[in-house]
Phi, psi and omega in degrees: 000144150199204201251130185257159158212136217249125168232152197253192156187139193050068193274124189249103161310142170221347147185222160263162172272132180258018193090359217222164196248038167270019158333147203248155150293336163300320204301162181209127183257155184241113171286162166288149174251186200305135201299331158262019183234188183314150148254096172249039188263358179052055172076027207256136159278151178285132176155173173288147165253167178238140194203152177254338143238178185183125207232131187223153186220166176238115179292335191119185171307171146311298158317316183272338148288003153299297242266326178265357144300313194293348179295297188309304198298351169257355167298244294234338166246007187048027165221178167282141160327326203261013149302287193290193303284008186271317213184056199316345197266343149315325200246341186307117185118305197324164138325094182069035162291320196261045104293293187304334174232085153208170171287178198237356170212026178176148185114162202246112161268144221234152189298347204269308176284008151279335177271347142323268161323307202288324186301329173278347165297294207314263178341283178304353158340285147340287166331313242232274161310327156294325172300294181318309200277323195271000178281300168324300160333274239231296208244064183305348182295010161254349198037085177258135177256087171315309195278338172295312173306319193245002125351244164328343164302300202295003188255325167317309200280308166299337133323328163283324219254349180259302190240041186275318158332037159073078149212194166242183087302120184246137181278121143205000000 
């Protein structure tokens, strides 16, 4: 098992869901989200969407995908994820925050935090990659695989960057 993430772009609602496993292929279903957890979905109503493209990566295990959060978050804040999860409001506006405090295996991002998200994959890059190669150099105390990490970096960023264009992102 791990986490898969699927991003659309130019997602149209066409109705609720009714249970029945009758999705067109464009289709995309959007659950509402969970009570606990972030609501980044920007208003997206629950329901089928109709959508015009659609692209999907396997982020990895769970586990690994923790493990290439924990990653970001310390290239770009120098701290673990869960210092921004004590107190996301502190860090609110920062880099890759509503990446960093979401879930890790389900849920729906919405375009205004994806045109969010993509601009900070864009801006950290630099940053981001310089980070990566000097941990690989120097600091092994992460086992940061320099070509996996910034892999996935670049898949991540297209994935924000398809759906910030009126789509999502899906957690699934």
């Amino acid at each position: 098992m791990g986490l898969d993430i699927g991003s659309v772009t130019k997602a149209r609602w066409v109705r609720e869901d009714s249970g029945s496993d009758d999705q067109k292929s464009n289709e995309w279903l959007v659950h509402p989200p969970h009570p606990n957890e972030y609501d980044r979905q920007d208003g997206l109503k629950p329901g089928v969407y109709e959508v015009e493209g659609y692209a999907s990566f396997r982020a990895g295990s769970y586990s690994g995908y923790n493990d290439w959060r924990a990653q970001l978050c310390y290239a770009v804040h120098r701290v673990a994820p869960d210092t921004l999860w004590r107190n996301e409001a502190a860090w609110e506006g920062k880099p890759f925050v509503e990446l960093i405090c979401f879930s890790d295996c389900e849920g729906v991002m919405g375009p205004k935090t994806c045109a969010k998200l993509a601009a900070d994959f864009e801006k950290c890059r630099d940053e981001v990659t310089a980070w990566a190669r000097k941990q690989a150099r120097h600091h092994r105390a992460l086992n940061v695989d320099v070509t996996y990490f910034l892999e996935r970096y670049e898949l991540w960023a297209k994935a924000f960057r398809r759906a910030a264009r009126e789509g999502f992102v899906d957690f699934h």
